[in-house]
C-alpha positions in Angstrom: -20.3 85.1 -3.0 -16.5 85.0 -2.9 -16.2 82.8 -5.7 -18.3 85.4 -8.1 -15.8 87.9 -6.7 -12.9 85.9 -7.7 -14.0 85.1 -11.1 -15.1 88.5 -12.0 -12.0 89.9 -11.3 -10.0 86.9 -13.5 -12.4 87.3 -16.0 -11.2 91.4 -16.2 -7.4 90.7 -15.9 -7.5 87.7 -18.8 -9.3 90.5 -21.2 -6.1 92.4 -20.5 -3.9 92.7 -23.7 -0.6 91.3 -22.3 2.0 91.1 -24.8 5.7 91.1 -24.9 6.9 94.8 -26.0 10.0 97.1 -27.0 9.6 100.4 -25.2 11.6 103.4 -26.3 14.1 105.3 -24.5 11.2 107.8 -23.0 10.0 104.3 -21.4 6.6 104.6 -24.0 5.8 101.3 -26.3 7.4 101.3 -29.4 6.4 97.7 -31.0 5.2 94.1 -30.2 7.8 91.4 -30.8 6.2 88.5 -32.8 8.3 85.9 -30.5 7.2 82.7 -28.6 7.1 84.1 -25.5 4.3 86.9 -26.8 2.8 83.6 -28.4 2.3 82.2 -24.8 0.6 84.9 -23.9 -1.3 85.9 -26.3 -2.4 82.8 -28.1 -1.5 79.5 -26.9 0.7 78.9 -23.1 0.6 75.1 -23.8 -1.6 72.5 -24.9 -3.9 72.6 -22.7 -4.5 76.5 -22.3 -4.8 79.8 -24.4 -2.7 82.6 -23.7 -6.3 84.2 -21.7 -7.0 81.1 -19.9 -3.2 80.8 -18.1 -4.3 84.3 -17.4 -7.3 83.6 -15.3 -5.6 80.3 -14.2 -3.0 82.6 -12.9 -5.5 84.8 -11.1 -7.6 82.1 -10.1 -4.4 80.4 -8.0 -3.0 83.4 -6.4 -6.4 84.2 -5.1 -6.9 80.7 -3.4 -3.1 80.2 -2.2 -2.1 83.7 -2.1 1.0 83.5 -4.2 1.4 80.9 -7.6 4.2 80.0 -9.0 4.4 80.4 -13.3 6.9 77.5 -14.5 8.3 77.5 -18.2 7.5 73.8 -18.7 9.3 73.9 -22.2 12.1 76.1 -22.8 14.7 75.9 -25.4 17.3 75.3 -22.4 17.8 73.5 -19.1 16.2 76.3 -17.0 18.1 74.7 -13.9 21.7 74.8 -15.0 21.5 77.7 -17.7 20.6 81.5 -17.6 19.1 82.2 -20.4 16.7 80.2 -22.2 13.6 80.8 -24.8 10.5 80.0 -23.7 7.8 78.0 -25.1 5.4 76.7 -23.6 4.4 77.8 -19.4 1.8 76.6 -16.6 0.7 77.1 -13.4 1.7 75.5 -10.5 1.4 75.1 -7.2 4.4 75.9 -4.4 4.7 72.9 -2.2 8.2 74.3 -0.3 10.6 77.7 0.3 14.5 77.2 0.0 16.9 80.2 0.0 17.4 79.8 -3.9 14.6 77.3 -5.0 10.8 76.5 -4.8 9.6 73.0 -5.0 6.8 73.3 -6.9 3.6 70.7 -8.0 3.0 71.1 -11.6 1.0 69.0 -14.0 3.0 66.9 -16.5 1.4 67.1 -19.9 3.4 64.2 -21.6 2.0 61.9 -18.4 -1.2 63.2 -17.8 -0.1 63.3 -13.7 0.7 66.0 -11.0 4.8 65.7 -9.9 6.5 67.7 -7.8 9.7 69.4 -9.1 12.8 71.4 -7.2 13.3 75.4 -9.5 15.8 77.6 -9.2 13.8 80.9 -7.9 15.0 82.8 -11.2 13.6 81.1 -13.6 10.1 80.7 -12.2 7.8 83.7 -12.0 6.8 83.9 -8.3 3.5 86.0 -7.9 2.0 87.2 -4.5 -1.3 88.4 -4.2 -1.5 92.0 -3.6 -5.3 91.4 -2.3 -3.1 88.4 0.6 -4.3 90.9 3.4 -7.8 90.9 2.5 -8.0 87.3 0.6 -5.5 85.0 2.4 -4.6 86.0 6.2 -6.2 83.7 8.7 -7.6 86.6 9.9 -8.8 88.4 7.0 -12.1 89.7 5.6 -12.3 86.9 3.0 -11.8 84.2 5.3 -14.1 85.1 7.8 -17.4 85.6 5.6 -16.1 81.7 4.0 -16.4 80.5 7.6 -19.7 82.1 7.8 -21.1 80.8 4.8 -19.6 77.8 5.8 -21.4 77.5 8.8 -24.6 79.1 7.2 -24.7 75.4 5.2 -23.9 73.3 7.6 -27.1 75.0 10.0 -29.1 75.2 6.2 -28.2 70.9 6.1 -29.2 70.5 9.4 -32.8 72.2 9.1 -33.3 70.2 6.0 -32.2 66.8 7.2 -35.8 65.3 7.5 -34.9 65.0 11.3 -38.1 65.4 13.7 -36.3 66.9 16.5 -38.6 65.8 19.3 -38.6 65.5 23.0 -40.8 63.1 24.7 -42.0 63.4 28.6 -42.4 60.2 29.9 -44.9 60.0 32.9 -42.1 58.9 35.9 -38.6 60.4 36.4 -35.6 59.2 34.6 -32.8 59.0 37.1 -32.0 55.0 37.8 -30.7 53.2 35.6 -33.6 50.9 35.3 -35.3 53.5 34.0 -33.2 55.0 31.9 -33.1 52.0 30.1 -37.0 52.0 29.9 -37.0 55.4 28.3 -34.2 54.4 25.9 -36.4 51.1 25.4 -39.5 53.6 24.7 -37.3 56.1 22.3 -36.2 53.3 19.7 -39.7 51.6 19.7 -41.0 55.3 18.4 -38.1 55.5 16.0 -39.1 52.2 14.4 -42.8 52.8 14.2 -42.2 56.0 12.1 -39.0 54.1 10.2 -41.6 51.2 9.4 -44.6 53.0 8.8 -45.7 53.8 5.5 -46.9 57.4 5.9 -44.3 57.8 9.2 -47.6 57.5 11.8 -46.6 56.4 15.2 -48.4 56.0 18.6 -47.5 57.3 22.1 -48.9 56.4 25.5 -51.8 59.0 26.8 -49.6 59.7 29.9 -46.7 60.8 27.1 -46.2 64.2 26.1 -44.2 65.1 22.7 -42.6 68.2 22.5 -41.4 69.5 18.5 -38.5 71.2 18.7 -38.1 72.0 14.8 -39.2 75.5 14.6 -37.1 78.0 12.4 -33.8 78.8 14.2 -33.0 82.1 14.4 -30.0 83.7 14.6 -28.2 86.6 13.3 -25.7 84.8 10.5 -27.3 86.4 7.5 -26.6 89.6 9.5 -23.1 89.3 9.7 -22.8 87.5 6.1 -24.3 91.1 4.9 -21.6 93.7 6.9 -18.5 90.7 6.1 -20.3 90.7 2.1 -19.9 94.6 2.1 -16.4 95.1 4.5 -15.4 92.7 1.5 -16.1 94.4 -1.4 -14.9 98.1 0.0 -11.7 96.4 1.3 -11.2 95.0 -2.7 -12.3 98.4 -4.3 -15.5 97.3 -6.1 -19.3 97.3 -5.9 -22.1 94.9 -6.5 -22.9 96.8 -10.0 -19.4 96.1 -11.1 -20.8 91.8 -10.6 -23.8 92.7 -12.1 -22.4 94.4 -14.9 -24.2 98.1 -14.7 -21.7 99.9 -13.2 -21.2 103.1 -15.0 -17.5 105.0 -16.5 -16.1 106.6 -13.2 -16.9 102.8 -11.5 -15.2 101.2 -13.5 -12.1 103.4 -13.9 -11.7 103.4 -10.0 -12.4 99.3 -10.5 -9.5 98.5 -13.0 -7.3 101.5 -11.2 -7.3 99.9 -7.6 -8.1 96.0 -8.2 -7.0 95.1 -12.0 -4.1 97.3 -12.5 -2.4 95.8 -8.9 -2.9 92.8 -10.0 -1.6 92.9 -13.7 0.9 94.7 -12.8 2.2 92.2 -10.4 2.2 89.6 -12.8 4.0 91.6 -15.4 6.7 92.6 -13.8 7.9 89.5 -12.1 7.7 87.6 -15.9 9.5 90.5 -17.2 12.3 89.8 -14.6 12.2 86.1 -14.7 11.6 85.4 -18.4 13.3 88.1 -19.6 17.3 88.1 -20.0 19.3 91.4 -18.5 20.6 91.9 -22.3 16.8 92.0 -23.6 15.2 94.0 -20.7 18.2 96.7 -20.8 17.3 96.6 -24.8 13.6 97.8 -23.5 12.2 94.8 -23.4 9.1 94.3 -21.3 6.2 92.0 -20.3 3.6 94.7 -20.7 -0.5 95.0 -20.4 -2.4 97.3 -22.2 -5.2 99.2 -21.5 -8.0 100.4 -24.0 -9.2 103.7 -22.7 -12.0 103.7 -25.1 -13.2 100.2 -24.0 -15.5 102.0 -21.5 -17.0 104.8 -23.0 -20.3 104.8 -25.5 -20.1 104.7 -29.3 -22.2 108.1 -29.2 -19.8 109.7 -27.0 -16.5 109.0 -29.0 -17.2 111.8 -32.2 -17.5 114.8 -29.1 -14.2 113.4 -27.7 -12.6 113.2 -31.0 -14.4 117.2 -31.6 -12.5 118.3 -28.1 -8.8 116.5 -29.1 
């Protein structure tokens, strides 16, 4: 269930057009700038990923730590002892440990194939936070309290279908000496090896016995609470299941990509415009910027009586 929620909402942000713009002096976009950065994100982030999958990778890792770190892993500079640099080539990673000025960060190596773990000066890696960490990350949130029930929804669901019997047997004298403790244990192994060695699992008990079964359906009230956490979840995030199943209609999915994608995008926009972007070029109106279609969501057959009321 979370999961679905998760990847749904990566999938959205990745189909984001985020490019690296000149606005105008009004603040409105003026132009793309064909440059390597906009080639990381638009095309290809490094070898490994497109410009769409660092996306969702992005996503993906501030949803299960609740804040990711973006490295430039090759720049046209030292990032460590220079300023300004030109960036080529960026990944994900992983933040392993806070100082005042620098993040120590795991990060995968693509010229050894191997995780390492590498000390950053804070501005030149993009540090992104959640905005969902309330509702996603806090011990105490929404998000992790329907995991642990679902969690503990398998573990009962692996129990039930463990193949145990789940038996009690009532032996015909009372088991309080130790002497006889040790016949009933005697008695409760011999059963356990007839079914074990028995071909169809066909064992034999004493007349005086009596075998009680104790593996009747449990219930309990889990899928109850899974169902109130499932909804407190979604209304928390801002969308509905139609939005997962893909049948939500226009003013869904305008409230959707108003209160879940556009908190989201622009979180990650505006940290990589002030990491990855010099002061020189951002006070030229340079900008990490995402764009929107607002036609995306509305029917061919709608578009000529819009075009008839412009």
């Amino acid at each position: 269930i979370v999961n679905a929620v998760y990847n749904r909402i990566a999938v959205d942000v990745a189909e984001m057009d985020i490019e690296h713009v000149r606005k105008n002096s009004d603040g409105f976009f003026e132009e793309t700038l064909d440059d390597e950065l906009n080639t990381c994100l638009t095309l290809s982030a490094n070898i490994d990923q497109t410009g769409r999958n660092l996306i969702k990778d992005i996503v993906m890792s501030m949803f299960d730590e609740g804040v990711v770190a973006v490295v430039p892993s090759s720049t046209s500079s030292n990032i460590i002892t220079n300023t300004s640099f030109t960036v080529y080539e960026m990944r994900t990673a992983r933040i392993k440990q806070w100082f005042p000025k620098h993040v120590r960060v795991e990060m995968y190596d693509d010229e050894t194939g191997t995780k390492r773990e590498v000390t950053l000066p804070k501005r030149a890696v993009a540090i992104i936070e959640n905005p969902f960490y309330s509702v996603m990350n806090e011990p105490n949130s929404i998000g992790r309290r329907l995991i642990s029930k679902l969690n503990l929804l398998d573990v009962i669901d692996e129990q039930l279908g463990a193949g145990k019997l789940d038996v009690i047997i009532q032996l015909p004298y009372v088991v309080k000496s130790p002497l006889k403790k040790q016949q009933a244990e005697a008695r409760r192994r011999d059963l356990e090896e007839q079914l074990n060695n028995s071909k169809y699992g066909v064992a034999y008990a004493d007349g005086t016995e009596k075998i009680i079964q104790l593996n009747r359906p449990l219930e309990n009230n889990l899928m109850t609470q899974i169902e109130y956490l499932t909804n407190m979840f979604y209304s928390e995030l801002g969308i509905c299941e139609e939005i997962l199943k893909g049948t939500a209609d226009e003013k869904m999915m305008l409230n959707y990509r108003n209160n879940v994608l556009e908190p989201i995008l622009t979180a990650i926009t505006e940290e990589m415009t002030r990491k990855f972007l010099s002061s020189t070029a951002i006070t030229q109106g340079q900008r990490i910027f995402f764009i929107q279609n607002p036609f995306k969501l509305i029917p061919v057959a709608n578009i000529a009586d819009i075009a008839d009321k412009f």
